[in-house]
C-alpha positions as CSV (number, residue, x, y, z in Angstrom):
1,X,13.7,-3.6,-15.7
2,X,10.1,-2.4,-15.1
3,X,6.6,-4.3,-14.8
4,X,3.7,-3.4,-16.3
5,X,0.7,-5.0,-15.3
6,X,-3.2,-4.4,-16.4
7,X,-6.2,-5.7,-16.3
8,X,-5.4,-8.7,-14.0
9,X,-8.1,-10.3,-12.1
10,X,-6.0,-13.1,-9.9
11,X,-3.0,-13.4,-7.5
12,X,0.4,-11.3,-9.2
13,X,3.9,-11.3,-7.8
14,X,6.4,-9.0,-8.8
15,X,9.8,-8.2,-8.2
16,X,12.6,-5.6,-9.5
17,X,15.6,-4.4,-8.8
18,X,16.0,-1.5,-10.3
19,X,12.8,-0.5,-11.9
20,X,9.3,0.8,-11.7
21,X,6.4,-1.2,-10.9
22,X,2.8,-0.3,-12.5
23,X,-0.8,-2.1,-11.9
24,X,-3.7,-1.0,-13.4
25,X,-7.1,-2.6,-13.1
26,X,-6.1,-5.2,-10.7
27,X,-7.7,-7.2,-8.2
28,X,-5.3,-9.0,-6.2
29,X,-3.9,-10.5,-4.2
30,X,-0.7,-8.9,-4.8
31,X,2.6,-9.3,-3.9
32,X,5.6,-6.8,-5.4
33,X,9.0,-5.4,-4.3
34,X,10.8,-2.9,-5.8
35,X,14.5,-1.9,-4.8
36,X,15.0,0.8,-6.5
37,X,11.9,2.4,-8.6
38,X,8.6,3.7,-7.7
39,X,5.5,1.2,-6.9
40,X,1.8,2.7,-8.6
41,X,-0.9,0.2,-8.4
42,X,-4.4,0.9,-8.9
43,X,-7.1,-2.1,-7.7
44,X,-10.6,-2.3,-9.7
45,X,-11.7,-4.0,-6.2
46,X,-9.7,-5.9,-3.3
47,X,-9.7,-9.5,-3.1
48,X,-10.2,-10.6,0.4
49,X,-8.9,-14.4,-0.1
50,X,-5.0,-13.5,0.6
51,X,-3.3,-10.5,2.3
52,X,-1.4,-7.7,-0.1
53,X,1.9,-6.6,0.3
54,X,4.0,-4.3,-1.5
55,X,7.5,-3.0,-0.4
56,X,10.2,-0.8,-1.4
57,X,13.5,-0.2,-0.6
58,X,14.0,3.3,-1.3
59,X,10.7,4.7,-3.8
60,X,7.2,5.6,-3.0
61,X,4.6,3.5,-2.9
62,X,1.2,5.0,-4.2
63,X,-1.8,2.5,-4.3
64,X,-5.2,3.5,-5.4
65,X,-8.1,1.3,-3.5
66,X,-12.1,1.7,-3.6
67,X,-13.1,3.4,-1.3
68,X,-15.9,0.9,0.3
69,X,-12.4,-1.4,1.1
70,X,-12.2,-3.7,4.2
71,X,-8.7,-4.1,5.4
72,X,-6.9,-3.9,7.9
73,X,-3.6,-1.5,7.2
74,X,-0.3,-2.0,8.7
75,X,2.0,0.9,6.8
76,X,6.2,1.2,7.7
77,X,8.0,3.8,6.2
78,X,11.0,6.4,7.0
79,X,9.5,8.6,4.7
80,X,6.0,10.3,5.2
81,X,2.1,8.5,4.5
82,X,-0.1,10.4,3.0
83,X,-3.5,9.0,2.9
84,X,-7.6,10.2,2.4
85,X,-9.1,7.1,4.4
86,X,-9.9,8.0,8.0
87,X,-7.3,5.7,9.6
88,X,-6.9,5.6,13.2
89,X,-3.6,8.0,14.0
90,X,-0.9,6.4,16.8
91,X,-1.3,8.2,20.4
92,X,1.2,8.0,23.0
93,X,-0.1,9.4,26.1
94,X,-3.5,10.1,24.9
95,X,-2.2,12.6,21.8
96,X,-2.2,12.3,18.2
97,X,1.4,11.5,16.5
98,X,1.1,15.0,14.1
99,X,4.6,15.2,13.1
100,X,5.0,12.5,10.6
101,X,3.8,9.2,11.3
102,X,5.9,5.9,10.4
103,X,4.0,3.2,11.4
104,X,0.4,2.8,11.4
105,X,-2.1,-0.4,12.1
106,X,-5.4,0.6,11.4
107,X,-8.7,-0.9,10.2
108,X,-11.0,0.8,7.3
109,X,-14.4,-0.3,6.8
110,X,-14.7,-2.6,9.9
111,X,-11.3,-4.6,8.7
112,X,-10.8,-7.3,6.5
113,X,-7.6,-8.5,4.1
114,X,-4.2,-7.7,5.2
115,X,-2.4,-4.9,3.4
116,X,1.1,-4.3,4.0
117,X,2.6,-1.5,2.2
118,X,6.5,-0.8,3.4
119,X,9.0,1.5,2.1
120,X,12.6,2.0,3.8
121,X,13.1,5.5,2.4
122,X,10.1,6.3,0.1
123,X,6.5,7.8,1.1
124,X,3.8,6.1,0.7
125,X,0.3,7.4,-0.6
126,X,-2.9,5.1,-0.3
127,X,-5.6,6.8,-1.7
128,X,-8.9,6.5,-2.4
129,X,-10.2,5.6,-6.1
């Protein structure tokens, strides 16, 4: 079955198997896995007192984050990330990865919580709100 979560201001875990995961208004921490069904979260603000992580087996993962965020990314996926945050892109050899980019570790805003965002199959979006 799906989750539906809004308006939560502490620490959530969640966990499907064949469903859909949707956060509204959070703040985290948050931990959720979905094996099969698409991941939409959307934070209010980031709590910095645990790291994040959200995972999919074979969906996408969109998460919606303010924009004045400190974290420090690390994004796995098969699938493509798509993001409007000026992450640091992987070089090998001095040149940008351009052609589709499945792993990143990157700080925004000087770094801060851990978020972990991992889909097998899925893209993954992590935008700013």
């Amino acid at each position: 079955g799906s989750v539906e979560v809004e308006g939560f201001t502490s620490e959530v875990e969640a966990n499907t198997s064949v469903g859909k995961i949707t956060m509204k208004d959070v703040t985290g921490p948050i931990t959720a896995h979905s094996s099969v069904g698409a991941i939409n979260i959307e934070f209010s603000k980031v709590s910095q007192s645990s790291p994040i992580t959200i995972s999919s087996s074979v969906s996408e993962i969109d998460v919606a984050i303010p924009a004045s965020t400190k974290a420090d990314l690390d994004i796995k996926t098969n699938g493509t990330v798509y993001t409007n945050f000026d992450i640091k892109i992987p070089t090998k050899k001095g040149m940008k990865n351009i052609s589709g980019t499945k792993k990143i570790q990157s700080s925004i805003n000087n770094g801060g919580v851990k978020i972990k965002l991992k889909s097998s199959m899925g893209n993954i979006y992590l935008r700013k709100k």
